[in-house]
C-alpha positions in Angstrom: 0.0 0.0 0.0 1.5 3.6 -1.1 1.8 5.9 2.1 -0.1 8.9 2.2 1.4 11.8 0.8 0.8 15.6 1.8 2.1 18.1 0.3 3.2 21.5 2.5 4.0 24.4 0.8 6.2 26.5 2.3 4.5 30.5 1.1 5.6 32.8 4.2 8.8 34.1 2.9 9.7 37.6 2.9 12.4 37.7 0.0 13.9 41.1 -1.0 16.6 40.1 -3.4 14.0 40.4 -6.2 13.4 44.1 -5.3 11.3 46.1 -6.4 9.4 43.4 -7.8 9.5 41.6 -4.8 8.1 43.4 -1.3 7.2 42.3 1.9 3.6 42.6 1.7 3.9 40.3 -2.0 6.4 39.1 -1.8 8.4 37.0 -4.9 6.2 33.5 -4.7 3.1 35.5 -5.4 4.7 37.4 -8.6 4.3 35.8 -12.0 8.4 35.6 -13.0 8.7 33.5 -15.5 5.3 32.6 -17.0 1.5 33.7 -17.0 0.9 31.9 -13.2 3.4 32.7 -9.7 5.8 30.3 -8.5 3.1 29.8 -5.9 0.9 28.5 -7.8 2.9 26.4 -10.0 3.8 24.3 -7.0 0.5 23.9 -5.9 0.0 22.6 -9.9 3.1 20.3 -9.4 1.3 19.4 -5.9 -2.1 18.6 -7.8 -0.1 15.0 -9.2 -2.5 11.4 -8.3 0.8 10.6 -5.8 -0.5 13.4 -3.2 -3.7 14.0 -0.7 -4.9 17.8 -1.4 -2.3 20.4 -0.2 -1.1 21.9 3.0 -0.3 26.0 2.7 2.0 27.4 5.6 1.7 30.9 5.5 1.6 34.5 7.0 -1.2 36.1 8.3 -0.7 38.5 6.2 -0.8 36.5 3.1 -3.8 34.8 3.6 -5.9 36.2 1.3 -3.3 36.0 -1.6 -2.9 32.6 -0.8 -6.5 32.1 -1.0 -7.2 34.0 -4.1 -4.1 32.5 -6.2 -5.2 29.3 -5.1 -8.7 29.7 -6.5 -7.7 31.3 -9.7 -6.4 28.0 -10.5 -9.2 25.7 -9.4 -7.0 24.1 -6.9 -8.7 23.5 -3.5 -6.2 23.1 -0.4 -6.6 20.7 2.7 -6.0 23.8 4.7 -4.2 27.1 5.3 -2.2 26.9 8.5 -1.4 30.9 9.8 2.1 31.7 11.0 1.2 34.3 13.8 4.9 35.6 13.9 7.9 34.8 11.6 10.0 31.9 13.1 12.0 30.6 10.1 11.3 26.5 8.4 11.8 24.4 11.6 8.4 25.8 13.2 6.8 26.3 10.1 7.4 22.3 9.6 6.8 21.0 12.9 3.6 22.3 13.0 2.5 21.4 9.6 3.7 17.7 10.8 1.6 18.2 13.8 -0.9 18.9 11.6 -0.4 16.1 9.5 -0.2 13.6 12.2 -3.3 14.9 14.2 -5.1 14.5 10.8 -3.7 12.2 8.7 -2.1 9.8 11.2 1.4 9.7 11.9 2.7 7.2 9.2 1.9 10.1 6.7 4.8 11.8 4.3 5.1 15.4 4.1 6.4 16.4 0.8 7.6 20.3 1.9 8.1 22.4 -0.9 9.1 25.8 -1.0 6.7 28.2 -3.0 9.3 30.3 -5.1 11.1 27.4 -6.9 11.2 27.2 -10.4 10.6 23.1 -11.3 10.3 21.2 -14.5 9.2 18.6 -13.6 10.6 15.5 -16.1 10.5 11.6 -15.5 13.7 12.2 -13.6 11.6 14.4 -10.9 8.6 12.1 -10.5 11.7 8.9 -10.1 13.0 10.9 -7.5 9.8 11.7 -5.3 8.9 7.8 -5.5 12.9 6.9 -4.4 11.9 9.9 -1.5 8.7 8.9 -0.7 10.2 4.9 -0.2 13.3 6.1 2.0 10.7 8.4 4.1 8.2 5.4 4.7 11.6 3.5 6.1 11.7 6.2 8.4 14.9 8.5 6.7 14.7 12.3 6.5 15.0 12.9 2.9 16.3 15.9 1.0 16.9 16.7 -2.4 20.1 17.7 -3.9 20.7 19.5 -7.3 23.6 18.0 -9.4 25.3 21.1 -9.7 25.9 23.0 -13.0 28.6 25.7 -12.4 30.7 26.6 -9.3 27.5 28.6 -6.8 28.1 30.7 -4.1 24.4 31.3 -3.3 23.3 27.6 -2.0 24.3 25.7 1.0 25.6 22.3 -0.4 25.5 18.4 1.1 28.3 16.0 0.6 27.1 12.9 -0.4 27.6 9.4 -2.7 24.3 9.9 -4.1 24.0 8.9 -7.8 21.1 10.7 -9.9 18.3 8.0 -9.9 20.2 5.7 -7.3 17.7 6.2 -4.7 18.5 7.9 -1.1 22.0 7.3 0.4 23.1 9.0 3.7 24.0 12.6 4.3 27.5 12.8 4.6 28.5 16.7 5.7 26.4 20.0 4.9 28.5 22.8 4.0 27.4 26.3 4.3 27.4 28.9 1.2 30.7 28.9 0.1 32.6 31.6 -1.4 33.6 31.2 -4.8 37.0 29.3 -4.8 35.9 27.1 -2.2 32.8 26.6 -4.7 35.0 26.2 -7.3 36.9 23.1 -5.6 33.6 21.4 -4.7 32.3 21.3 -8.5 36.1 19.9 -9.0 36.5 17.4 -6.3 32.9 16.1 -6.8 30.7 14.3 -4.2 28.5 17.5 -3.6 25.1 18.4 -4.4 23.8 21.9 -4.0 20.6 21.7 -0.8 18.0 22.7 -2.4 15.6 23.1 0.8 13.1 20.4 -0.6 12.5 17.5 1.9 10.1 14.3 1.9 9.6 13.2 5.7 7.3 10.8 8.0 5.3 13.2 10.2 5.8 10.8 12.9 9.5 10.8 12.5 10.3 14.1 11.6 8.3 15.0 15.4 10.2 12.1 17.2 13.4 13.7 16.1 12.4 17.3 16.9 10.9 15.9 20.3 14.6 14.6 21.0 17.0 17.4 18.7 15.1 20.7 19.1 12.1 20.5 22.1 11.7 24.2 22.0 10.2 23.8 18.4 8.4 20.5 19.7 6.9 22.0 21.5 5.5 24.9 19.9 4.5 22.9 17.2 2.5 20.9 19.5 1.0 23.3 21.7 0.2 25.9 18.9 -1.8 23.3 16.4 -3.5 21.4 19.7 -4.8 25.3 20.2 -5.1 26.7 16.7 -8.6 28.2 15.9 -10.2 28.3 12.6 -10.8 31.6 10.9 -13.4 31.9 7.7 -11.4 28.9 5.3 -7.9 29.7 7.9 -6.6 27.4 10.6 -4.8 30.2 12.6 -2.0 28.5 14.9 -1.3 30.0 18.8 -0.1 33.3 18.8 1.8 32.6 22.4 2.6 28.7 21.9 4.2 29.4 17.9 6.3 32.3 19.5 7.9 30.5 22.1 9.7 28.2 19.1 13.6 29.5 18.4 13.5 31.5 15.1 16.0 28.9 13.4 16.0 26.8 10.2 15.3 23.3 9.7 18.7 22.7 8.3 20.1 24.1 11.7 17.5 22.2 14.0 17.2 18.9 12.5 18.8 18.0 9.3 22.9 18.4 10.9 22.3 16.8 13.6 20.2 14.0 13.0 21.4 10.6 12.0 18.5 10.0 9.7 19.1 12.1 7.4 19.4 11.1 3.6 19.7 12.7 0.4 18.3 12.1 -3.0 20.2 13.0 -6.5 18.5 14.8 -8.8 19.0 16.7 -12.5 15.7 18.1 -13.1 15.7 21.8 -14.0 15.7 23.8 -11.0 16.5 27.2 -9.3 15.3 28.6 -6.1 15.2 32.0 -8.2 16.5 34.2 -5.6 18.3 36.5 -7.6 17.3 38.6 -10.9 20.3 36.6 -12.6 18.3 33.4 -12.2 15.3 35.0 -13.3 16.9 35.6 -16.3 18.9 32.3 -16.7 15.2 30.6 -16.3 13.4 32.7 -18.8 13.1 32.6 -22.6 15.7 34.9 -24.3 15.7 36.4 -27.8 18.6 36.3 -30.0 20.4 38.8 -28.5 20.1 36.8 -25.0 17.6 39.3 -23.7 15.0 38.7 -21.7 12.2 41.7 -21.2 8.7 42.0 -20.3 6.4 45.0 -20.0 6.9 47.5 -22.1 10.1 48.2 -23.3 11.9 48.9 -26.0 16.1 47.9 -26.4 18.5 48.5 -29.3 21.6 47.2 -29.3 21.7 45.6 -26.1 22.8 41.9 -25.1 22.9 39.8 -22.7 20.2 41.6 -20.1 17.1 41.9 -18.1 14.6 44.4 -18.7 11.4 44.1 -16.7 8.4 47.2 -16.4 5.0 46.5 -14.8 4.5 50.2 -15.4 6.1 52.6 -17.7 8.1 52.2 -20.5 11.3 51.6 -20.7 14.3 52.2 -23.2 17.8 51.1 -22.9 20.4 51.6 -25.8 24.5 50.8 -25.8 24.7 48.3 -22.8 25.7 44.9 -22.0 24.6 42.5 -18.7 22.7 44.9 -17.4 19.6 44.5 -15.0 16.9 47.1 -15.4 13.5 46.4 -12.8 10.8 49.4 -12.8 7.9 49.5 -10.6 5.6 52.4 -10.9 7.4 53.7 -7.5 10.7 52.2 -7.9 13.8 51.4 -10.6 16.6 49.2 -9.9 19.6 49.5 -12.6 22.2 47.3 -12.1 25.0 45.0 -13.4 23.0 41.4 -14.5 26.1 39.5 -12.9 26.1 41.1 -9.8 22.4 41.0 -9.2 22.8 39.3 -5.4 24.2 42.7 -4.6 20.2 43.9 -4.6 20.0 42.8 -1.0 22.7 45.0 -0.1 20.5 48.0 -1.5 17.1 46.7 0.2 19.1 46.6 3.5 20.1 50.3 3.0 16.5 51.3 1.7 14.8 49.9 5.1 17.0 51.4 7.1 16.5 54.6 5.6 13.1 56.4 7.4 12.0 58.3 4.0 13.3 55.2 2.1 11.7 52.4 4.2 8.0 51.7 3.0 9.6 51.3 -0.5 10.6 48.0 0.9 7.7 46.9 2.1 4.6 48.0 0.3 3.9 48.5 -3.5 2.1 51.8 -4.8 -0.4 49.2 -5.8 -2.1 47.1 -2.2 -4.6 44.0 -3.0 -6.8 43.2 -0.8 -9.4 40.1 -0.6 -12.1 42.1 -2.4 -9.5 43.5 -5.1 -7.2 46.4 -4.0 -6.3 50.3 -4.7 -3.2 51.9 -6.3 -2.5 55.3 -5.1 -2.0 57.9 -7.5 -1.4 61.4 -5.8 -0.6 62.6 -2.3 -0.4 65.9 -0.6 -1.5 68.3 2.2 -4.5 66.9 3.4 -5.5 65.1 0.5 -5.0 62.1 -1.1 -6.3 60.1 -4.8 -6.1 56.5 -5.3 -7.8 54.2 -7.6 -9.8 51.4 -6.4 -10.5 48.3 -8.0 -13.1 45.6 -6.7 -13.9 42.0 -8.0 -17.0 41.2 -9.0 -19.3 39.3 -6.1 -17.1 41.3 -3.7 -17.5 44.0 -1.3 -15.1 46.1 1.4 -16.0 46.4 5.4 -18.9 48.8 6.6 -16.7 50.9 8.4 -16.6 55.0 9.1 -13.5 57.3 9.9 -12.5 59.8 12.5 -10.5 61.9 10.3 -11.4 62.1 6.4 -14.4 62.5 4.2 -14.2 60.8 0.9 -15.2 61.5 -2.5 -16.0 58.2 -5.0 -16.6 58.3 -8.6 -17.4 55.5 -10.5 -15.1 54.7 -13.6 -16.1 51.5 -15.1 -19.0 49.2 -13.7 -21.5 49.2 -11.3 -20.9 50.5 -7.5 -23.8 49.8 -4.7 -22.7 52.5 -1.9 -23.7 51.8 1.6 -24.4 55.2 3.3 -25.1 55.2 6.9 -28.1 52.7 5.9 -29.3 53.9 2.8 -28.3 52.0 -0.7 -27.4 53.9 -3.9 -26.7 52.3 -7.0 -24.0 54.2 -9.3 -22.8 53.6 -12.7 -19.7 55.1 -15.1 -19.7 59.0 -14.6 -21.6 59.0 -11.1 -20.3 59.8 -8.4 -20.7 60.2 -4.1 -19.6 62.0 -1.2 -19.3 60.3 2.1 -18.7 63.2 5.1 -16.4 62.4 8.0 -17.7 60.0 10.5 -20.6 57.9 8.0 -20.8 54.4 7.8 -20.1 53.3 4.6 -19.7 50.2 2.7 -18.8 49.3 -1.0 -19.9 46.7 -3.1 -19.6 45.6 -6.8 -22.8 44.0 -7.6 -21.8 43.3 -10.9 -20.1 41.1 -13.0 -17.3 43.0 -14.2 -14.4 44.5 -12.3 -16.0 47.7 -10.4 -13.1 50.5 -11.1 -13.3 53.8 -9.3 -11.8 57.0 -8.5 -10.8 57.8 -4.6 -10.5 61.6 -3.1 -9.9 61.8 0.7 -9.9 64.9 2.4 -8.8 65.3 6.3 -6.4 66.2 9.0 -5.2 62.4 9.2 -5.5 59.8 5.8 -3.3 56.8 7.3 -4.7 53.4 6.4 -5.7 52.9 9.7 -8.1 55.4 10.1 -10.6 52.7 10.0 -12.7 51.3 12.3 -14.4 47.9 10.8 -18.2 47.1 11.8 -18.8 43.9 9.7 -16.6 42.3 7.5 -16.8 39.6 5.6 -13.5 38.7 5.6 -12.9 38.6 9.1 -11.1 41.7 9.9 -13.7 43.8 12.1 
């Protein structure tokens, strides 16, 4: 009899090095990089395979509703969302979706973790190496993947190991952290080392045996934060004051060194973690001129280079490996080569108090009922465009501190005022004084677009107290 496979996806991740694509509040698995859909939801299509039971999504709180709506957009129903109340690093975030697992599932289950912003072809050679896994993990072995490297990396930790590439799991000799580039250089040489490529297949019941003996702290706040986790619309948020008590380390660090189950599986399937715009590149389709560009944007006589705009258009003439990333806030110019300096930049960006939010937030915010983009600030005013789904509607809520002013753009808005229900269409428009309730709603079946105008002594996003929400949030 196969064992019971569940696949967790790893999606709380706050990445920067794909700045100013990639942000805090969306961060990089939630961005389309290479392809129509975001590496989120490619794994959770690589998850959908006959081999697994529906998927487990490990997230933040904040990400919920991203994870949610991504998930929908391409039909695929999870198991459940598990809510990280704080950020505490892989060897939480896996204990408790074990916990999970085992309270659910039984403990004799595999969890297939996956991170959510790899890129993955998945070939005969991948789905051989998830069966080999799969087998060594029902034996009772912590399995990890590792990448037959291509070219001397100094941005992956790497495993020494006599794996052979569809030879099955053979024991973990030595993990070696990121190297620098001539010790990288004599790894590729020497041979006998894979690159970690933070993939794992594990028994829930074994993987919590060995965290019960190697790391109790993150035992058990695993334990204590599922056995007290409360569900939250189509969320299962874990303990707030069980999950913080876990160490904020990685599973690698917890577990996988020190354990003497710990095996390894060899693999040559196309893969990167994409965790730099180098990668992004190296993982995309290029023209002749080994350019890779979307948005719009226009190039001449320029080779070897990345040129991505979700915003306005960009021209670049007379350059070579060079790394161009515009945001309608935010450009990032750079030498293609040296793109894992970006991190360096973020760093100096939050650190920076007129600098800071760049790193966090986008002009553009999406919410569960759509989002806004702001378009103009200044003195006690402030413009933003709003866009709601259709079927979807925002909070009744009021404000201490601003009136607003809404006029309808494209669709059909039904306006909540402090009881009474207007209907608006394109060219109509409504003012809502300081202190109304007031409530938003696309009744429609066409994205409801409109334009925003708050007036008042204070317009910060929270300025808003929620009455009834639909979502959860009042």
């Amino acid at each position: 009899m196969s064992p019971v496979i569940v696949p967790i996806v790893l999606a709380g991740g706050q990445g920067t090095r794909l700045w100013p694509m990639s942000r805090a509040a969306r961060p990089k698995q939630f961005l389309p990089l290479t392809g129509a859909t975001s590496l989120f939801q490619q794994t959770l299509q690589r998850a959908a395979d006959a081999r697994y039971q529906p998927a487990i999504v490990i997230t933040n709180s904040e990400y919920r509703f991203i994870v949610g709506e991504q998930a929908a957009e391409i039909g695929i129903k999870t198991a459940a969302v598990l809510l990280e109340p704080v950020a505490r690093n892989t060897a939480i975030a896996i204990a408790a979706a074990a916990a999970y697992v085992a309270r659910n599932f039984g403990p004799d289950s595999i969890l297939h973790v996956l991170p959510s912003d790899h890129k993955v072809i998945t070939d005969d050679g991948y789905w051989l190496a998830i069966d080999q896994a799969a087998k060594a993990a029902s034996a009772g072995q912590l399995v990890t993947f590792g990448i037959q490297p291509t070219h001397p990396e100094t941005g992956f930790g790497y495993i020494r190991s006599d794996a052979q590439i569809g030879g099955g799991a053979r024991p973990v000799a030595a993990f070696t952290e990121k190297p620098d580039a001539a010790r990288a250089a004599e790894m590729l040489q020497e041979g006998g080392y894979l690159w970690n490529s933070g993939m794992f297949m594990l028994g829930a019941g074994q993987f919590l045996s060995e965290a019960e003996r190697l790391a109790p702290e993150t035992y058990r706040a695993a334990e204590d934060s599922v056995a007290a986790a409360r569900a939250d619309l189509d969320f299962i948020r874990l303990d707030e004051s069980s999950f913080s008590q876990a160490p904020n380390i990685s599973v690698d660090y917890a577990i996988f060194e020190r354990t003497e189950r710990a095996a390894v599986v060899a693999v040559d399937f196309a893969w990167s973690d994409l965790g730099s715009w180098d990668a992004v590149w190296k993982n995309s389709d290029r023209d002749a001129a080994q350019n890779v560009t979307q948005g719009a944007v226009t190039l001449a006589e320029v080779t070897n280079s990345l040129v991505i705009t979700d915003h306005p258009h960009v021209a670049v003439n007379g350059l070579d490996d060079i790394a161009v990333i515009a945001t309608n806030d935010a450009v990032f110019v750079g030498r293609l080569s040296e793109a894992q300096k970006v991190g360096d930049i973020v760093k100096r960006l939050r650190n920076n108090d007129e600098t800071h939010a760049l790193t966090e937030i986008h002009r553009t915010a999406y919410r569960p009922w759509g989002g806004y983009t702001s378009v103009l600030n200044g003195d006690r005013f402030q413009v933003k465009r709003l866009f709601v789904k259709p079927g979807k509607k925002l909070s009744l809520q009021k404000h201490h501190h601003r009136a607003e002013h809404w006029i309808v753009v494209r669709g059909t808005a039904e306006v909540t005022l402090d009881g009474t229900i207007t209907t608006l269409t394109e060219n109509q428009s409504i003012y809502l004084p300081l202190g109304c309730e007031h409530r938003l709603a696309n009744p429609g079946r066409i994205e409801l677009e409109l334009i925003e105008v708050q007036t008042g002594s204070y317009l910060g996003e929270d300025d808003i107290i929620r009455i009834e929400d639909e979502f959860g949030r009042a």
